[in-house]
C-alpha positions as CSV (number, residue, x, y, z in Angstrom):
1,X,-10.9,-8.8,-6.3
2,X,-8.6,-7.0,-8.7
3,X,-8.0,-8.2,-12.2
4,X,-6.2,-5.9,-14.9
5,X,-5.8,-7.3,-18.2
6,X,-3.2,-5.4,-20.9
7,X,-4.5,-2.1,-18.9
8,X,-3.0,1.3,-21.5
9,X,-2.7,4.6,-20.4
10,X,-1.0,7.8,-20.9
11,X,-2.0,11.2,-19.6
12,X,-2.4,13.9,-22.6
13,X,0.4,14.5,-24.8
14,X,2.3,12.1,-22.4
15,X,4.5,9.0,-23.5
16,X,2.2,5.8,-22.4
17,X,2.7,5.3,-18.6
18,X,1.7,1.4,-18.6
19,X,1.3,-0.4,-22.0
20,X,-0.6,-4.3,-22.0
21,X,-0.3,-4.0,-17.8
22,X,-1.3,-6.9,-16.2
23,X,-2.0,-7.9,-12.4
24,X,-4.5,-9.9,-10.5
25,X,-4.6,-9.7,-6.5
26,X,-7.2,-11.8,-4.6
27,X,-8.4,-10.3,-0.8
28,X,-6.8,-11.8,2.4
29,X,-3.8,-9.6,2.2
30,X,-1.9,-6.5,3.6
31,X,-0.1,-5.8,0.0
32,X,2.8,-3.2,-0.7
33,X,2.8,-1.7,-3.7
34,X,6.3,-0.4,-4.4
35,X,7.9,1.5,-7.3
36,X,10.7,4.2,-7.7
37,X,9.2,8.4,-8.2
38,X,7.2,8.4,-11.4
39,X,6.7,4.7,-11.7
40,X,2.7,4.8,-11.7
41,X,2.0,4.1,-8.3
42,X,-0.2,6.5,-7.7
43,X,-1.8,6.6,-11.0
44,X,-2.7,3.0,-11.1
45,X,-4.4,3.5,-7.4
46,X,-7.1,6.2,-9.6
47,X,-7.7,4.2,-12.1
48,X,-8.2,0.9,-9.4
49,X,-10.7,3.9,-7.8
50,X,-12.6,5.0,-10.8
51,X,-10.6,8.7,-11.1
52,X,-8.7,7.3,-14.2
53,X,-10.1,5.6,-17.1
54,X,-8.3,3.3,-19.2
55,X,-7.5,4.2,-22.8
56,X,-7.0,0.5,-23.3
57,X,-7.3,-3.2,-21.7
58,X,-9.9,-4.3,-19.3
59,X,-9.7,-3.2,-15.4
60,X,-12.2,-4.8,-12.8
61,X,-12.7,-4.6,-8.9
62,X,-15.0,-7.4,-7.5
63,X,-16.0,-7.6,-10.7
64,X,-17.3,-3.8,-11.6
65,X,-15.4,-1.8,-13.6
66,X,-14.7,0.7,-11.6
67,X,-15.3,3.7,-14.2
68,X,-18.6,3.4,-13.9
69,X,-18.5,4.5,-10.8
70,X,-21.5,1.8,-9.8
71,X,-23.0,2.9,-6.2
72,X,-22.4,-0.7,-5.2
73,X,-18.7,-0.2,-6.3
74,X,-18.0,3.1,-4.6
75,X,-19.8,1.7,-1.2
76,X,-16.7,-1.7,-1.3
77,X,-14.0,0.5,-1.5
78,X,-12.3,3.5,0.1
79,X,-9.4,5.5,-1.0
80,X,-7.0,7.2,1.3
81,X,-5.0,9.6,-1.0
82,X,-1.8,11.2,-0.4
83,X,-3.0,15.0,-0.9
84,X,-6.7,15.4,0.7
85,X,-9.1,18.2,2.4
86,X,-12.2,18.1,4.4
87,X,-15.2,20.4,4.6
88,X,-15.4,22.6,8.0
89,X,-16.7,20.2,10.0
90,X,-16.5,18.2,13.2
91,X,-15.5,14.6,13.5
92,X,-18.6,13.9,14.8
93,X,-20.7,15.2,11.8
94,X,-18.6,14.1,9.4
95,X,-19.4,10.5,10.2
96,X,-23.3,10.9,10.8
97,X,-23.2,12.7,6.8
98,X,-20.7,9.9,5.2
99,X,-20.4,6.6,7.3
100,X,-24.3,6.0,5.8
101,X,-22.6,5.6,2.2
102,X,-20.7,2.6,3.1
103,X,-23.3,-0.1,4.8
104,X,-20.9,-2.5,6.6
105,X,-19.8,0.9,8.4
106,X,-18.6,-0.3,12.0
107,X,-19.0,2.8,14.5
108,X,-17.4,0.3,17.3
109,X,-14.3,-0.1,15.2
110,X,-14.8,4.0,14.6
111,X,-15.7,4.6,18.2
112,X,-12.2,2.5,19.3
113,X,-9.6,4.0,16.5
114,X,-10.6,7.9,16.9
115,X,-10.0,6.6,20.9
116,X,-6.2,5.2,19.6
117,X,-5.2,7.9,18.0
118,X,-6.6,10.3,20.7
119,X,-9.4,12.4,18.2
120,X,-11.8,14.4,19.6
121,X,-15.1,14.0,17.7
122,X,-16.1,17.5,18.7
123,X,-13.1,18.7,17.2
124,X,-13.8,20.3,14.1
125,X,-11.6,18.8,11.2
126,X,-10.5,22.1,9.7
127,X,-8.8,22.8,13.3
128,X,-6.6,19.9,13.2
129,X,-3.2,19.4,12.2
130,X,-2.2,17.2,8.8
131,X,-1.0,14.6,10.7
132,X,-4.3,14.6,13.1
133,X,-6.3,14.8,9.7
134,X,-4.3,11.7,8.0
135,X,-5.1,9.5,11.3
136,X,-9.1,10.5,11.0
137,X,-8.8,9.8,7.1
138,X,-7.2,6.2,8.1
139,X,-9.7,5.8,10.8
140,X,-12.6,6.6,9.1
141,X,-11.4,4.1,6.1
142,X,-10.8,1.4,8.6
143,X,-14.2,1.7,9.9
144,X,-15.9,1.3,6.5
145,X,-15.0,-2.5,6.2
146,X,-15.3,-2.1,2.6
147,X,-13.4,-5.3,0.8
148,X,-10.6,-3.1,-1.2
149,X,-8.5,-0.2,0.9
150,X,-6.1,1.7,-1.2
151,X,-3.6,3.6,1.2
152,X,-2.0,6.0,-1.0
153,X,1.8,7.0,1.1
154,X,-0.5,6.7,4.7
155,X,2.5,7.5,6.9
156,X,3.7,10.9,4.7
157,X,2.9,13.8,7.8
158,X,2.6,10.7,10.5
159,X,5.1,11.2,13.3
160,X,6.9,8.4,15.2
161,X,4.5,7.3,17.6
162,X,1.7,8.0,15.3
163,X,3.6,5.7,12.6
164,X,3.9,2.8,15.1
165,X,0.5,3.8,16.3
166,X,-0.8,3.2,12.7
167,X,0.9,-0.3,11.8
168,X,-1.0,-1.7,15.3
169,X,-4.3,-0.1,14.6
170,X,-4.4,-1.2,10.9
171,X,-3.5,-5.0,11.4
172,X,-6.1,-5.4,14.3
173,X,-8.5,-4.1,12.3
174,X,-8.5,-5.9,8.4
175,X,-9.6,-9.2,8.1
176,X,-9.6,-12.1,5.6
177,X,-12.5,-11.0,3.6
178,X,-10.6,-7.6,2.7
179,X,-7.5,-6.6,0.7
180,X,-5.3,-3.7,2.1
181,X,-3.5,-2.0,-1.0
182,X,-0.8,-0.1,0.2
183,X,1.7,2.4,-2.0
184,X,4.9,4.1,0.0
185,X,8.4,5.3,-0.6
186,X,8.3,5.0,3.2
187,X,9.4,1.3,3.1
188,X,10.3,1.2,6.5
189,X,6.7,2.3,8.1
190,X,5.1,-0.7,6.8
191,X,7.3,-4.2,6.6
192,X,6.5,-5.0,9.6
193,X,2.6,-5.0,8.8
194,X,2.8,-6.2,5.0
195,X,2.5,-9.8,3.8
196,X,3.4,-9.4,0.0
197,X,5.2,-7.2,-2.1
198,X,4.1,-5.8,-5.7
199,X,6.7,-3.8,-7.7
200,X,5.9,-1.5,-10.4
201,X,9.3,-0.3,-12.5
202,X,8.9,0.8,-16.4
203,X,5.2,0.7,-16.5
204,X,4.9,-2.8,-15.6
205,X,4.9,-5.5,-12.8
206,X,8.0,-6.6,-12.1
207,X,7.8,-8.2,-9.0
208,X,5.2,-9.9,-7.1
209,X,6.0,-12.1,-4.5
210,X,4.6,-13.2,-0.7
211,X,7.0,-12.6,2.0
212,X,6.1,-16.5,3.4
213,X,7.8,-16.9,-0.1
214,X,11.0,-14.3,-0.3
215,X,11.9,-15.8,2.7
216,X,12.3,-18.7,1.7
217,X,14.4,-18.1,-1.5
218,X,16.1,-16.0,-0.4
219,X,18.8,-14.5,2.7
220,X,19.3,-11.2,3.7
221,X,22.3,-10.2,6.0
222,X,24.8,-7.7,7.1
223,X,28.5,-8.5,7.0
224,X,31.5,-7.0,7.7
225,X,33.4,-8.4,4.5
226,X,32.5,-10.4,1.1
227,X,35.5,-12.3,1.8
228,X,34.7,-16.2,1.7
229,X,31.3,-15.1,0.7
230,X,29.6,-17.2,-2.3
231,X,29.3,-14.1,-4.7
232,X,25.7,-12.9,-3.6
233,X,22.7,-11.9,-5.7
234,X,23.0,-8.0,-5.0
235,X,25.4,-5.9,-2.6
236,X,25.2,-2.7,-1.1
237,X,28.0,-0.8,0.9
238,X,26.9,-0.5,4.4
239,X,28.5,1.7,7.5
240,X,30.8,-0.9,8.4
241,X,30.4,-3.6,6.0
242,X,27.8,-4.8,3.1
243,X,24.5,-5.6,3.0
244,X,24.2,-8.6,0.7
245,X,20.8,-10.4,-0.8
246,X,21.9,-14.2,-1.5
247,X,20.1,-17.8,-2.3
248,X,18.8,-19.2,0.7
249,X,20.6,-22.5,2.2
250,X,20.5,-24.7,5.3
251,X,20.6,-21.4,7.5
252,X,17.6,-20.3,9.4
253,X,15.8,-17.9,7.6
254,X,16.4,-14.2,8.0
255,X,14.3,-11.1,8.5
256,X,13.3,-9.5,5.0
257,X,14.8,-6.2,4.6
258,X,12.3,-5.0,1.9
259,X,14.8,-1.9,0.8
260,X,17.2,-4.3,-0.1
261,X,15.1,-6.7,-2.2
262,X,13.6,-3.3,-4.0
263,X,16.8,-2.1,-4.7
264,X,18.1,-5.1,-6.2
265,X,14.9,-5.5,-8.1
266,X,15.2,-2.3,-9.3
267,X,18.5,-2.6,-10.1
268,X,17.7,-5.7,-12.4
269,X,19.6,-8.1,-10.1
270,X,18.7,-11.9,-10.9
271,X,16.2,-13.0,-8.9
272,X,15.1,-15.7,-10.9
């Protein structure tokens, strides 16, 4: 699905944002893709979708390289960016002019989202509010069934309900066959959903780990003291008490608390 061998690049008269970067990701997952402000996230996302080209390295998607921009490519993958616009159109005629580019287009699956998250196909997009345009923009993406989504901050202008609305509607509609790639700051809005976590720090993968698999290693919990505690991995202060990342034991395991694990990962704990 995604292979990147010793990927390079730098935007002009920039310092080199990845150098010999790394990563391969088969489909069957719902993956985060997590890094601090100005970590790359977003810029590896373009070059995945054919907006970037490498200076340097080699870069496929199901085997195309994705600057080529093959029509086969572009017709197995759909982008969801973070900052977006629409022509002055309806719903409705927006689908009949685009769903034709992508040929495993479901308009079931469409039909059943725009009714979740309560869209009017007569509605013309232009009249709708961001967060009513970011739920057709996940819709319509969900509908395509093409094997690589990239979800570029999806919940950014989502409110509550329409977060919680998101997380049901996007894990009953993936399957095995496809790979869900999706970049947040919003860590909460998607652990629930996610089944494996990719960090970018420094221009490079740092982390890359299933959550079948954190949870195993390791324990997360919230105590009052770190007295009698075996010195844990990482620490943070907590309203009345400590959060605290240790080694997994005999204990059951724990629910992952993913802004935890980034922070220690971040903060070069020793996870090894």
């Amino acid at each position: 699905m995604i292979s990147i061998h010793q990927l390079t690049f730098h935007y002009r008269k920039q310092p080199a944002l990845f150098t010999d970067l790394s990563f391969q990701q088969a489909s069957g997952s719902i993956t985060g893709l997590l890094g601090k402000n100005g970590a790359g996230k977003s810029t590896l996302l373009k070059l995945m979708a054919g907006l970037l080209k490498p200076l340097q390295g080699q870069l496929t998607i199901n085997s195309y390289v994705p600057f080529d921009r093959y029509p086969d490519f572009l017709a197995d993958l759909f982008m969801v960016p973070e900052e977006f616009s629409f022509p002055p159109v309806s719903i409705d005629r927006y689908i009949k002019a685009t769903a034709p580019l992508y040929p495993k287009f479901g308009k079931e699956k469409m039909d059943q989202i725009l009714k979740e998250f309560e869209l009017d196909r007569k509605k013309n997009i232009s009249s709708l509010s961001h967060g009513q345009r970011k739920k057709f923009l996940i819709a319509f993406a969900l509908a395509t069934n093409c094997r690589l989504l990239i979800l570029d901050e999806p919940t950014n202008g989502l409110d509550i309900p329409s977060k919680s609305l998101f997380r049901k509607v996007l894990v009953s509609s993936v399957t095995d066959e496809q790979l869900v790639l999706i970049s947040t700051h919003q860590v909460k809005d998607i652990e629930t959903i996610i089944d494996k976590i990719v960090v970018l720090d420094e221009g490079e993968i740092v982390f890359n780990e299933d959550l079948e698999d954190i949870s195993r290693k390791w324990q997360f919990k919230t105590v009052a003291s770190l007295s009698g505690i075996e010195e844990p991995i990482y620490q943070e202060k907590y309203p009345g008490g400590y959060r605290i990342l240790c080694r997994a034991g005999d204990e059951d395991e724990s629910d992952i608390d993913i802004e935890l694990l980034f922070n220690a990962i971040v903060n070069k704990a020793s996870l090894n």
